[in-house]
RONUVO-60775 format. One record per atom (N, C-alpha, C): x, y, z; residue in one letter; atom name. Coordinates in Angstrom, 1 decimal, padded with zeros to 4 digits. Example, Ala and Ser with C-alpha at 12.3 -4.5 7.8 and 13.67 -1.06 7.14 Angstrom:
2
<r east="013.2" north="-005.7" up="007.8" res="A" atom="N"/>
<r east="012.3" north="-004.5" up="007.8" res="A" atom="CA"/>
<r east="013.2" north="-003.3" up="007.8" res="A" atom="C"/>
<r east="012.8" north="-002.2" up="007.1" res="S" atom="N"/>
<r east="013.7" north="-001.1" up="007.1" res="S" atom="CA"/>
<r east="012.9" north="000.0" up="007.9" res="S" atom="C"/>
END
This chain:
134
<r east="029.3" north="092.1" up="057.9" res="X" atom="N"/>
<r east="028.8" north="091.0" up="058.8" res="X" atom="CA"/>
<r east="027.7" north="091.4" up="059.7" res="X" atom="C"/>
<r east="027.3" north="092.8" up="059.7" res="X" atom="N"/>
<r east="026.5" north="093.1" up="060.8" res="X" atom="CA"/>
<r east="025.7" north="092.5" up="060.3" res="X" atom="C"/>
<r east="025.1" north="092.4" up="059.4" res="X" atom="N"/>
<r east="023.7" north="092.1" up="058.7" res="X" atom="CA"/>
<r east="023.3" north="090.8" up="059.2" res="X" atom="C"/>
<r east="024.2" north="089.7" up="058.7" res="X" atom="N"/>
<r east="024.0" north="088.6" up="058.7" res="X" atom="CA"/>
<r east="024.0" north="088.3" up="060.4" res="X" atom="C"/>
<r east="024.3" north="088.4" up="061.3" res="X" atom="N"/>
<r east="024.0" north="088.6" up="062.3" res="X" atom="CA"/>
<r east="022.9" north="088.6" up="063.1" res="X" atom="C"/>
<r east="022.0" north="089.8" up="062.6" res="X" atom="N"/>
<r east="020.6" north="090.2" up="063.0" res="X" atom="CA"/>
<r east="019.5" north="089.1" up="063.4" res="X" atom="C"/>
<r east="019.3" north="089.1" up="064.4" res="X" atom="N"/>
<r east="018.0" north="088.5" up="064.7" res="X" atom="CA"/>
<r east="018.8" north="087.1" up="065.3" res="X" atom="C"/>
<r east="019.8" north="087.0" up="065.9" res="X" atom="N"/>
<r east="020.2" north="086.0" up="067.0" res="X" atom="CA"/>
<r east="019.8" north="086.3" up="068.5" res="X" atom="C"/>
<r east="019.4" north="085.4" up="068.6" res="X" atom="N"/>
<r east="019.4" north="085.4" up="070.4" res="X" atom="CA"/>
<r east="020.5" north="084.2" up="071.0" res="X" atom="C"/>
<r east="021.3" north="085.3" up="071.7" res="X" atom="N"/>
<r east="022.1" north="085.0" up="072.2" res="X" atom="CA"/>
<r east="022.6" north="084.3" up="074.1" res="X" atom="C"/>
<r east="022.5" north="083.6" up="074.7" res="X" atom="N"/>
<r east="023.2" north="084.3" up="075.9" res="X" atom="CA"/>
<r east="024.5" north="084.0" up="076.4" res="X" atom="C"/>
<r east="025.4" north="084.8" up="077.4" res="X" atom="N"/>
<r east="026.2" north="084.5" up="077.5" res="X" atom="CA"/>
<r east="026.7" north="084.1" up="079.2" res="X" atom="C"/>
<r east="027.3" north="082.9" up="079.5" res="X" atom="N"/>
<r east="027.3" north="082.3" up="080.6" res="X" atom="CA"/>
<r east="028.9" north="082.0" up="080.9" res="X" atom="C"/>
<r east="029.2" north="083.8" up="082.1" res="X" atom="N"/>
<r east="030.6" north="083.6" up="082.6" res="X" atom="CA"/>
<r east="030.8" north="084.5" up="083.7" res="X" atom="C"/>
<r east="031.7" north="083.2" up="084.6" res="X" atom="N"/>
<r east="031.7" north="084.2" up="086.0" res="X" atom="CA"/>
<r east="032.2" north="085.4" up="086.4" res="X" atom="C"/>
<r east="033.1" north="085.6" up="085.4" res="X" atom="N"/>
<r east="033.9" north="086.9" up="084.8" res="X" atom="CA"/>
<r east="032.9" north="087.9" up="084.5" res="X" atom="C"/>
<r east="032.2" north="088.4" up="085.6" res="X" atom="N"/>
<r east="031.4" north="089.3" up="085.0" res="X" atom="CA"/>
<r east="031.8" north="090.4" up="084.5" res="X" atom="C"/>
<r east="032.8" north="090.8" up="085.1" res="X" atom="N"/>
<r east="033.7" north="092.5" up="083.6" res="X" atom="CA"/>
<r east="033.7" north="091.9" up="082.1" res="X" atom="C"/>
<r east="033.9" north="090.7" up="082.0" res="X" atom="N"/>
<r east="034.0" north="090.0" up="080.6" res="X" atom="CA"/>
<r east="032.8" north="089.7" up="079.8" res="X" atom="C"/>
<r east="032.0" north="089.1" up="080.7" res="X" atom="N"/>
<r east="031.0" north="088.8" up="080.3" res="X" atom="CA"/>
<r east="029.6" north="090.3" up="079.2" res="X" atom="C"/>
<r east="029.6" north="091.1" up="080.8" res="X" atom="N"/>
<r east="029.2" north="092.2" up="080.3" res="X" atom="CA"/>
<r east="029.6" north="093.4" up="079.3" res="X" atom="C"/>
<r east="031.2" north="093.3" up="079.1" res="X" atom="N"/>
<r east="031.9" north="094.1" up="077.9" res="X" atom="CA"/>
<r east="031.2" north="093.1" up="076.4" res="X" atom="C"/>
<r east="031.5" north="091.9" up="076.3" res="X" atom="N"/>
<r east="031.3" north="090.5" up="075.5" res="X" atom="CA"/>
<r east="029.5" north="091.3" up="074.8" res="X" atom="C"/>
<r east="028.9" north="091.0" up="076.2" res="X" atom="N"/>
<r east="027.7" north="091.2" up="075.5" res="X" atom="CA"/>
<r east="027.6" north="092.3" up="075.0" res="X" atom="C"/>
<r east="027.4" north="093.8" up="075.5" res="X" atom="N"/>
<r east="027.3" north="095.6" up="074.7" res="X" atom="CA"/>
<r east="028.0" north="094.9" up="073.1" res="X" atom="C"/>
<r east="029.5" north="094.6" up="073.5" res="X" atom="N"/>
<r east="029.9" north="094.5" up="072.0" res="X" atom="CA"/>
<r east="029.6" north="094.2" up="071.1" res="X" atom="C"/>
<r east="028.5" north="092.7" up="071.5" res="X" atom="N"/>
<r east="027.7" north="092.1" up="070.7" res="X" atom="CA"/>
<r east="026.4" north="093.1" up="069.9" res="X" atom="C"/>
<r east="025.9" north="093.6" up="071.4" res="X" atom="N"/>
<r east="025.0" north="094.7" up="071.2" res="X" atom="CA"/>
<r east="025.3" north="095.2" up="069.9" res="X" atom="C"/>
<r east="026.1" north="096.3" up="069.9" res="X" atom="N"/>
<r east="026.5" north="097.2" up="069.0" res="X" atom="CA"/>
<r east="026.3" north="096.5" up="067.9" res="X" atom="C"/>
<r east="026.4" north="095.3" up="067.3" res="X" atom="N"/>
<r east="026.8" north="094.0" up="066.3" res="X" atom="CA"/>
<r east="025.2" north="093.8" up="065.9" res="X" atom="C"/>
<r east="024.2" north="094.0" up="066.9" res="X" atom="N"/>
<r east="022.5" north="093.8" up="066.2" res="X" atom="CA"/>
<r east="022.5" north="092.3" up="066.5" res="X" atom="C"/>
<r east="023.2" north="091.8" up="067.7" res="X" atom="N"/>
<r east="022.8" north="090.5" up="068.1" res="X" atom="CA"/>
<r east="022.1" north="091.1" up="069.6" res="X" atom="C"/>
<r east="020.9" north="090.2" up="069.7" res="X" atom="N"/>
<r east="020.0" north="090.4" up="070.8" res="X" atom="CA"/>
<r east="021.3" north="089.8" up="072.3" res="X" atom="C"/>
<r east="022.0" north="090.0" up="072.7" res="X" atom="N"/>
<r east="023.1" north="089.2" up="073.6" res="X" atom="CA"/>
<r east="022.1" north="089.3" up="075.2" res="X" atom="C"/>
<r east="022.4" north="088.9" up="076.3" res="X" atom="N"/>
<r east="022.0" north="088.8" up="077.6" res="X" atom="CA"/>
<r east="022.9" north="087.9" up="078.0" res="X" atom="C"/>
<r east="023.7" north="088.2" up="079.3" res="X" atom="N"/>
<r east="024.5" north="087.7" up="080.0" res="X" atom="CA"/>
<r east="024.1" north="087.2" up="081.5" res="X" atom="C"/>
<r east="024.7" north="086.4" up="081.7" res="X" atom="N"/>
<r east="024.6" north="085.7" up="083.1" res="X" atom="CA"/>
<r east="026.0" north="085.2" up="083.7" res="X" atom="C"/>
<r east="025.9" north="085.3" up="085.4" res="X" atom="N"/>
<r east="027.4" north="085.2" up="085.9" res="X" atom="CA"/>
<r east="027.8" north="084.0" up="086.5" res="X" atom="C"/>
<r east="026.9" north="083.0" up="086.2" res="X" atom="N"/>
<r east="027.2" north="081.9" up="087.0" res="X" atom="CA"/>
<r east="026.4" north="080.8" up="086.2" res="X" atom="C"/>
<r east="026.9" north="079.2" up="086.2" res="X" atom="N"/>
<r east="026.3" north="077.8" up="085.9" res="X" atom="CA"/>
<r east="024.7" north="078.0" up="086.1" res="X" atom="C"/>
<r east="024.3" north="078.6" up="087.4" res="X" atom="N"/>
<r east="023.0" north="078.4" up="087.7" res="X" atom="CA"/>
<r east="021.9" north="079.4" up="087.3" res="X" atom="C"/>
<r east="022.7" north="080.5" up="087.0" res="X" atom="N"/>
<r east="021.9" north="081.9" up="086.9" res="X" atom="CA"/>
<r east="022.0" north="081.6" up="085.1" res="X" atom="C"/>
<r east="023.3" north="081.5" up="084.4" res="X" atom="N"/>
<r east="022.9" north="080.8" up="082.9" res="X" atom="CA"/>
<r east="021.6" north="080.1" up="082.4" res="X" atom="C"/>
<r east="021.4" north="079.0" up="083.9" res="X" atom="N"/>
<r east="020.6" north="077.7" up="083.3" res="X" atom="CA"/>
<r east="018.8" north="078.3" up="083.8" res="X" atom="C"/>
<r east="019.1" north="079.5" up="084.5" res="X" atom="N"/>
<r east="017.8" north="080.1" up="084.6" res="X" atom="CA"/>
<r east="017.3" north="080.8" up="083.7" res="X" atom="C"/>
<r east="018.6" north="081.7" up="083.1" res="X" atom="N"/>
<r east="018.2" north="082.8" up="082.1" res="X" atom="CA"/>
<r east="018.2" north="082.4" up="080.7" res="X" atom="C"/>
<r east="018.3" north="080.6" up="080.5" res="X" atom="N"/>
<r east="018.0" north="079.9" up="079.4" res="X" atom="CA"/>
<r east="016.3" north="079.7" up="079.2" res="X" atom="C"/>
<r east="016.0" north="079.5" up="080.3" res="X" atom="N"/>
<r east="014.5" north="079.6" up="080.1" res="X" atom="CA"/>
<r east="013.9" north="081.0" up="079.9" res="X" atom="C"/>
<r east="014.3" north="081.8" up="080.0" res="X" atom="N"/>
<r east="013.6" north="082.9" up="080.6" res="X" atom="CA"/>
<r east="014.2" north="083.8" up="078.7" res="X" atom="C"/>
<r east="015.5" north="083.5" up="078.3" res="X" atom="N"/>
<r east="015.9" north="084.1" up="076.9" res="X" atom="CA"/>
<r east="015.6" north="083.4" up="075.7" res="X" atom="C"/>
<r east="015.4" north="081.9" up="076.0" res="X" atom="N"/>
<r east="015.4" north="081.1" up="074.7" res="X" atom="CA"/>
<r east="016.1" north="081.7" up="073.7" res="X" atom="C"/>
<r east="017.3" north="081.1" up="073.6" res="X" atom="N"/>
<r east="018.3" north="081.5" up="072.7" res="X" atom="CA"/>
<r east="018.8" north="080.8" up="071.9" res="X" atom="C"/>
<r east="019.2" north="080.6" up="070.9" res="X" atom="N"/>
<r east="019.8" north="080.0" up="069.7" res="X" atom="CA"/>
<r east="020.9" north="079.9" up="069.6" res="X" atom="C"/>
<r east="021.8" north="080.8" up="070.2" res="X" atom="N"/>
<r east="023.2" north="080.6" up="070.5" res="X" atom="CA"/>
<r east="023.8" north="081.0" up="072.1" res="X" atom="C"/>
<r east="024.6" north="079.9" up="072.8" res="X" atom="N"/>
<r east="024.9" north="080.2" up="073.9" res="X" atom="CA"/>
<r east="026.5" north="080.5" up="073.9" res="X" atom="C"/>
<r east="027.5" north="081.4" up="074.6" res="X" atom="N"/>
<r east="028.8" north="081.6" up="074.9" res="X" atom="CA"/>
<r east="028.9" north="081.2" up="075.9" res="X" atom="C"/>
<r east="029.5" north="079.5" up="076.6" res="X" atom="N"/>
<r east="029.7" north="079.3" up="077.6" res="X" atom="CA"/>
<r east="031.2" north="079.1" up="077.9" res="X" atom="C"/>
<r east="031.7" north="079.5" up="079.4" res="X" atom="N"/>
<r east="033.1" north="079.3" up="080.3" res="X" atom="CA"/>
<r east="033.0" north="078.1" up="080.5" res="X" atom="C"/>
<r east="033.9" north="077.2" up="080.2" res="X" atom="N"/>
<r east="034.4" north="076.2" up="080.7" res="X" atom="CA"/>
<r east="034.5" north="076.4" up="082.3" res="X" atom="C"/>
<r east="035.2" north="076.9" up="082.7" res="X" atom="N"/>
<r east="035.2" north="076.4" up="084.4" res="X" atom="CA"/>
<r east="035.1" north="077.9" up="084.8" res="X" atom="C"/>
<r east="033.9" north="077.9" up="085.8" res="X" atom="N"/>
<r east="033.1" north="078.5" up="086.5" res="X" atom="CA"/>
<r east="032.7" north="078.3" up="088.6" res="X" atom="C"/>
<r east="032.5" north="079.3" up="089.3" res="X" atom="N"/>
<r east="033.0" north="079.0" up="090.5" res="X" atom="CA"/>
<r east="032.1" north="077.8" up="090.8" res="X" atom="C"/>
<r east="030.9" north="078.0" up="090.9" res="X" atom="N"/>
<r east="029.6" north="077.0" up="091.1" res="X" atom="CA"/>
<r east="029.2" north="075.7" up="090.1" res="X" atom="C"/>
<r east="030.1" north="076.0" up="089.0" res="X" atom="N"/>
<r east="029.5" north="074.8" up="088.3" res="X" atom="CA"/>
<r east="030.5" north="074.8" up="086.9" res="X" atom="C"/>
<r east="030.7" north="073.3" up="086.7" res="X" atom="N"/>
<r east="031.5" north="073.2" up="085.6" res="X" atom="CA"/>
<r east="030.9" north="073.6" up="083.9" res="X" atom="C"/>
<r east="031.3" north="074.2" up="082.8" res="X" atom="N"/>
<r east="030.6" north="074.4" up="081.8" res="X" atom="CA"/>
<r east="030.2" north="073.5" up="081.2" res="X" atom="C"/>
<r east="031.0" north="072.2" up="081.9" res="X" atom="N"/>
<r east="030.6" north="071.0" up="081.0" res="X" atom="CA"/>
<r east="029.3" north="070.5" up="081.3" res="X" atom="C"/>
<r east="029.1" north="070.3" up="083.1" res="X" atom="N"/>
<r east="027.6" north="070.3" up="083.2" res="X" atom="CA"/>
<r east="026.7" north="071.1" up="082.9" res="X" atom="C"/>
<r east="026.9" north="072.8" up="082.7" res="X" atom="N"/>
<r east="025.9" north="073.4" up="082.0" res="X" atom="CA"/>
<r east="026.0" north="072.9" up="080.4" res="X" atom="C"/>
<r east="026.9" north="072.9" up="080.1" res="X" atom="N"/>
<r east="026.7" north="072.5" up="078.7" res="X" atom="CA"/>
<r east="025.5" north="071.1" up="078.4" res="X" atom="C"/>
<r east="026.1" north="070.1" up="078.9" res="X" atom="N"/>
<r east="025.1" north="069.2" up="079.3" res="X" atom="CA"/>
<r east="023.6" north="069.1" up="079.0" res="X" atom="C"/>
<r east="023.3" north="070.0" up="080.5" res="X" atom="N"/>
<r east="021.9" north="070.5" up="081.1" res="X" atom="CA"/>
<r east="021.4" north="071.2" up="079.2" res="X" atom="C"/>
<r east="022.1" north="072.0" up="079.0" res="X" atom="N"/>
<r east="021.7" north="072.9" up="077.9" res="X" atom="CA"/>
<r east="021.4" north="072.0" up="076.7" res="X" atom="C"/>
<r east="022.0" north="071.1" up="076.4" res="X" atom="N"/>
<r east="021.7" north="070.1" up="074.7" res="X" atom="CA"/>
<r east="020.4" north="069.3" up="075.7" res="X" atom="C"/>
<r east="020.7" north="068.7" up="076.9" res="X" atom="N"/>
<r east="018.9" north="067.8" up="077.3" res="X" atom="CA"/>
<r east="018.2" north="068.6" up="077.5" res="X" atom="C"/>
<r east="018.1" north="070.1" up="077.6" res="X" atom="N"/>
<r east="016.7" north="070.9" up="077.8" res="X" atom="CA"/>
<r east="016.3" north="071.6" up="075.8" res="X" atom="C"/>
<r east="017.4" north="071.6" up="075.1" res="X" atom="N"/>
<r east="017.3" north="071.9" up="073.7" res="X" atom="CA"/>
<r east="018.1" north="071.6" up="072.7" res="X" atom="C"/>
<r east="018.2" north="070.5" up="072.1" res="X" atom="N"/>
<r east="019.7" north="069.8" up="071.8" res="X" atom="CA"/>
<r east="019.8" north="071.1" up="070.3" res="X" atom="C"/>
<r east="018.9" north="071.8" up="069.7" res="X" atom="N"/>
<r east="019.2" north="072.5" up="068.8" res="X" atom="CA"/>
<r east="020.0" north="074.1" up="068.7" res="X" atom="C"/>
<r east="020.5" north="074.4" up="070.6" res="X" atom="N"/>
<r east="020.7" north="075.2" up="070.7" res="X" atom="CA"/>
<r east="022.3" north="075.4" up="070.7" res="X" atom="C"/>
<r east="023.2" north="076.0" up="070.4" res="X" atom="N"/>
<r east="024.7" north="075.6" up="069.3" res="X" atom="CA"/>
<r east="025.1" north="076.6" up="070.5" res="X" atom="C"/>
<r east="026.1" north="075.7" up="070.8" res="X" atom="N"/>
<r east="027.1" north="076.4" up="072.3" res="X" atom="CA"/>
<r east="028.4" north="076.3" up="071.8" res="X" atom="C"/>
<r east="028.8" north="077.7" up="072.3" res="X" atom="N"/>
<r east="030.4" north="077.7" up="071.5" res="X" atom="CA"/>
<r east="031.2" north="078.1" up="073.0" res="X" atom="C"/>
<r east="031.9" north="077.1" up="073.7" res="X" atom="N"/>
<r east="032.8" north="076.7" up="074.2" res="X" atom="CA"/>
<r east="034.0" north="078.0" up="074.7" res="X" atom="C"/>
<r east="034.5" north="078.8" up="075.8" res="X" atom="N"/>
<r east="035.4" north="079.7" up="075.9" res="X" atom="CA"/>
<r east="035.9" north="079.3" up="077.0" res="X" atom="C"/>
<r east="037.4" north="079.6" up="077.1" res="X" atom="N"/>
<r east="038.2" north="079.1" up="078.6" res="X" atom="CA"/>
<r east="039.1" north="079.9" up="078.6" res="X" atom="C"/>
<r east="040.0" north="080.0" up="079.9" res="X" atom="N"/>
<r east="041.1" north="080.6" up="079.7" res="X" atom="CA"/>
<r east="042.1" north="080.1" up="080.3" res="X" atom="C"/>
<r east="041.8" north="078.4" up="080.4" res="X" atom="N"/>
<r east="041.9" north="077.9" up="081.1" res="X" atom="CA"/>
<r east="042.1" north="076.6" up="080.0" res="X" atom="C"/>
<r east="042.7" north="076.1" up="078.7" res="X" atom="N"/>
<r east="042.4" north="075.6" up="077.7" res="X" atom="CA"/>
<r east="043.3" north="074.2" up="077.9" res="X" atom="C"/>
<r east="042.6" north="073.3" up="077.1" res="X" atom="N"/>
<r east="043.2" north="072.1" up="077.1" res="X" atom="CA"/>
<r east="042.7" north="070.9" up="075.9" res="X" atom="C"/>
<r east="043.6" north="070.3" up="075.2" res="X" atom="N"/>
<r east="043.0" north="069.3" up="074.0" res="X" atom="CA"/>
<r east="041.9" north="068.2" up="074.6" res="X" atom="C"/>
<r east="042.3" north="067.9" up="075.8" res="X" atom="N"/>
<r east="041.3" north="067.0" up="076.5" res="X" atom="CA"/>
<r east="039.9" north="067.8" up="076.6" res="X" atom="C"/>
<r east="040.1" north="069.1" up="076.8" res="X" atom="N"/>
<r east="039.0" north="069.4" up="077.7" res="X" atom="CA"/>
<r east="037.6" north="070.1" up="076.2" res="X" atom="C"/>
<r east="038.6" north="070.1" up="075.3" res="X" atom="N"/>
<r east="037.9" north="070.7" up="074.0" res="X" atom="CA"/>
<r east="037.4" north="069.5" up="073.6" res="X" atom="C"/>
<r east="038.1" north="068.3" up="073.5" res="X" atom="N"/>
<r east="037.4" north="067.1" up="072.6" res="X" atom="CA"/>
<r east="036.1" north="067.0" up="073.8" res="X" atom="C"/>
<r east="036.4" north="066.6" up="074.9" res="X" atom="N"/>
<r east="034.7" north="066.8" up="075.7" res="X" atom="CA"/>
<r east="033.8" north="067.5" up="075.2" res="X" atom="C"/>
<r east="034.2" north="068.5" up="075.3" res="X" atom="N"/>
<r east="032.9" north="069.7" up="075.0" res="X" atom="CA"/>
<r east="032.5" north="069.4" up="073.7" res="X" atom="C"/>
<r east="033.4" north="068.9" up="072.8" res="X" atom="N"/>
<r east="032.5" north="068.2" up="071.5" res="X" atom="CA"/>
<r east="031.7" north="067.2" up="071.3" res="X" atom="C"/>
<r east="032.3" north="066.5" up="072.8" res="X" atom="N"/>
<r east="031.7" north="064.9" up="072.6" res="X" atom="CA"/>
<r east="030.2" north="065.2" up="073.2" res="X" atom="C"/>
<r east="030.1" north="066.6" up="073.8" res="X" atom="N"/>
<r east="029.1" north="066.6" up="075.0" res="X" atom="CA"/>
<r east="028.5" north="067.7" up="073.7" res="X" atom="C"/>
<r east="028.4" north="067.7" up="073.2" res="X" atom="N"/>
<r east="027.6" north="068.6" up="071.9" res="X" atom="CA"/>
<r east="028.3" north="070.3" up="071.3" res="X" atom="C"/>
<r east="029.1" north="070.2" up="072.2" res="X" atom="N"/>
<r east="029.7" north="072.2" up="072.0" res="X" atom="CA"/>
<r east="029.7" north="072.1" up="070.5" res="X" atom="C"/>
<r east="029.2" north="073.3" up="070.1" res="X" atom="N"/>
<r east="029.7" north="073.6" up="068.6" res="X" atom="CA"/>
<r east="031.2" north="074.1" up="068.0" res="X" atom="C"/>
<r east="031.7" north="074.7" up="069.4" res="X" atom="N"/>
<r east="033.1" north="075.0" up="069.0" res="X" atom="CA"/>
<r east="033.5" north="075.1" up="070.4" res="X" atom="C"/>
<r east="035.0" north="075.0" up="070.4" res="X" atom="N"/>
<r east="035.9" north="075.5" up="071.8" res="X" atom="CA"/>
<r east="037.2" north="076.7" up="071.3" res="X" atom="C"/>
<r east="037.1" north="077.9" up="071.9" res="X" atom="N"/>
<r east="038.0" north="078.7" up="072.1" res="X" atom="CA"/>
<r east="038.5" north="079.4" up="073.1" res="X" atom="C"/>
<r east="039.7" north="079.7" up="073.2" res="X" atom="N"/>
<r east="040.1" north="080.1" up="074.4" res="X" atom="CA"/>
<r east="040.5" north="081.4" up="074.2" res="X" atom="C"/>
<r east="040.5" north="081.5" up="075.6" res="X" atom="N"/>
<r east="040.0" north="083.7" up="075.7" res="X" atom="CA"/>
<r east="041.9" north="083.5" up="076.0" res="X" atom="C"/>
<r east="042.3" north="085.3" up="075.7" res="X" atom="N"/>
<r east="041.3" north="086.0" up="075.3" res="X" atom="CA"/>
<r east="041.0" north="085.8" up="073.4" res="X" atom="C"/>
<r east="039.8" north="085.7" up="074.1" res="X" atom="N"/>
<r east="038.7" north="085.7" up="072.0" res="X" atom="CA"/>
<r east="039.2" north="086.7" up="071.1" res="X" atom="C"/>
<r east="039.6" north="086.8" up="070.3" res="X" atom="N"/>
<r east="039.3" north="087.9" up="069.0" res="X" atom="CA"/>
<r east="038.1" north="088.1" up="068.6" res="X" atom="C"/>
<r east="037.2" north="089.2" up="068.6" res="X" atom="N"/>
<r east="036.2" north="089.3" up="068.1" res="X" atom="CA"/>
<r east="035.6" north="089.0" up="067.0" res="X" atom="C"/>
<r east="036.2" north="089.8" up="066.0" res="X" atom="N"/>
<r east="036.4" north="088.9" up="064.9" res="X" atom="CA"/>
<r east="036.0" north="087.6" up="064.4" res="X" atom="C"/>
<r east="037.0" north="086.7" up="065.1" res="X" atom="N"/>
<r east="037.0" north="085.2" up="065.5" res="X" atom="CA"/>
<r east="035.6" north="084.8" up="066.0" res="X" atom="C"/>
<r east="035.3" north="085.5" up="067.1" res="X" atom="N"/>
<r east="033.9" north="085.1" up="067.4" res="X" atom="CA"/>
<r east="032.8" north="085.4" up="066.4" res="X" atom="C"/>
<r east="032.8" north="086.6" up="066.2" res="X" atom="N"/>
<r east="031.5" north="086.4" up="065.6" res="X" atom="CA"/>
<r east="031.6" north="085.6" up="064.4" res="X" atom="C"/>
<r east="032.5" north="085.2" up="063.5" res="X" atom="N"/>
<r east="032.9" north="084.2" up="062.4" res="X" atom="CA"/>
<r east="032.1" north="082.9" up="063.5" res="X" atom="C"/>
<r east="032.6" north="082.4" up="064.3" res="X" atom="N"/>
<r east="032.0" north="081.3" up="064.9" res="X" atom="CA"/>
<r east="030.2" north="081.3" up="065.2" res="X" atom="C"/>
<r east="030.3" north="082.5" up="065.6" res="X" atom="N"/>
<r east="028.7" north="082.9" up="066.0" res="X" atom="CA"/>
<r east="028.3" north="082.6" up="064.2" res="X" atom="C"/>
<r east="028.5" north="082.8" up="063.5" res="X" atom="N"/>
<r east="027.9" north="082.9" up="062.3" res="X" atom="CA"/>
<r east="027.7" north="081.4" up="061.4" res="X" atom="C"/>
<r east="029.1" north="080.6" up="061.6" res="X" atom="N"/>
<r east="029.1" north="079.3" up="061.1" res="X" atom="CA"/>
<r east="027.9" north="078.7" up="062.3" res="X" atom="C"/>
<r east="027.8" north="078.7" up="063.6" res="X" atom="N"/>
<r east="027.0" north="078.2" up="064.3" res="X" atom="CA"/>
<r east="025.3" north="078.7" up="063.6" res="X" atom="C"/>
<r east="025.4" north="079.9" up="063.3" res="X" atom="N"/>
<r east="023.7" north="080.1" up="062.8" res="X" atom="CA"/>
<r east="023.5" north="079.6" up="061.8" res="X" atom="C"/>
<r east="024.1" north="079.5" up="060.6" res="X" atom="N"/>
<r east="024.3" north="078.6" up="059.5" res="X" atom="CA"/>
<r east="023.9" north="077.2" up="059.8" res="X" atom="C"/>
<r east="024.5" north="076.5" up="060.7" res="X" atom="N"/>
<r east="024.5" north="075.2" up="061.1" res="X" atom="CA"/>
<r east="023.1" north="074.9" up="061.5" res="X" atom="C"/>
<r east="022.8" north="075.8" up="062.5" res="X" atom="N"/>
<r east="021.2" north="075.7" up="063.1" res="X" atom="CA"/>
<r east="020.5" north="076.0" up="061.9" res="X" atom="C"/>
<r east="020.7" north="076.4" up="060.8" res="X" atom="N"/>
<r east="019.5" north="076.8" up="060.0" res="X" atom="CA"/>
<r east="019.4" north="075.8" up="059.3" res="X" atom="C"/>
<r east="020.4" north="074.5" up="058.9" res="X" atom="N"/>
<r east="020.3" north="073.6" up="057.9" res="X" atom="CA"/>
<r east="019.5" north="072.8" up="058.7" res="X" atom="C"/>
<r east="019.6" north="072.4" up="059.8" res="X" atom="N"/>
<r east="019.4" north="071.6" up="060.5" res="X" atom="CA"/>
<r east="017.8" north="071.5" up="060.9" res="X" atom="C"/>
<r east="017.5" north="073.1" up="060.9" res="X" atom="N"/>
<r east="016.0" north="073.4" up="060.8" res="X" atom="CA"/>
<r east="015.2" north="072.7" up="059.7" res="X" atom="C"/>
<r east="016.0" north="073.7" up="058.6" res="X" atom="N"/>
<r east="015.4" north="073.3" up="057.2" res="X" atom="CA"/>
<r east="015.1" north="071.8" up="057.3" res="X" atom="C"/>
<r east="015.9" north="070.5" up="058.0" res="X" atom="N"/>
<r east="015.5" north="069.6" up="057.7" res="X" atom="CA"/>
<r east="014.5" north="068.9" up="058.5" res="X" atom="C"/>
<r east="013.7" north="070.1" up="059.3" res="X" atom="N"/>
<r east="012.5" north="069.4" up="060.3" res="X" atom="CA"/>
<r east="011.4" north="070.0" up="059.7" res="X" atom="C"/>
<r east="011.4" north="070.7" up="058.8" res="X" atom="N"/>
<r east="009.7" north="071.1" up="058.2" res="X" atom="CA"/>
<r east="009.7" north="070.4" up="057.0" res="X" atom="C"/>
END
């Protein structure tokens, strides 16, 4: 799986920073470009600043809900595929994040595994989607 992996830009947006920052190295090691951020606001700055293709966002965060970052994230680039984490889970709160564009919802703690399978169906998805704009 490493292979197919390569060449994602990633970021990852959670207040949990011990989580966040183990999440990303791991990623690292994996040949995904990952960058982390610890909060709704510092996310929605280091979106401009990473331009990424795939986002890891927390559902509930101290400063801001994931759902308004989520949001913020599909109106600044609706092609950017956000896959949904909480530990904090609910059937209500996963159909939102779908309705509001998330690519997937899972709830921590993640299996890695698990994730990067999601990370991968998500780059798949973006790539069909591309193909149909040239």
């Amino acid at each position: 799986m490493k292979g197919k992996l390569k060449g994602i830009k990633l970021l990852i947006i959670d207040d949990e920073a011990e989580f966040a920052a183990t999440l990303c190295r791991r990623l690292r090691l994996r040949n995904i470009d990952a960058v982390d951020a610890y909060s709704g606001q510092e996310g929605l700055v280091r979106l401009t600043e990473v331009n990424p293709n795939i986002v890891i966002l927390d559902l509930k965060m101290h400063d801001m809900s994931g759902l308004d970052v989520l949001e913020k994230i599909k109106a600044s680039d609706a092609s950017i595929e956000v896959i949904m984490l909480t530990g904090h889970g609910s059937i209500r709160a996963g159909i939102e994040a779908g309705e509001k564009g998330a690519f997937d919802y899972m709830i921590k703690p993640v299996d890695l595994p698990d994730l990067l399978g999601k990370i991968n169906e998500a780059v798949k998805k973006q790539a069909e989607g591309n193909e149909g704009k040239t």
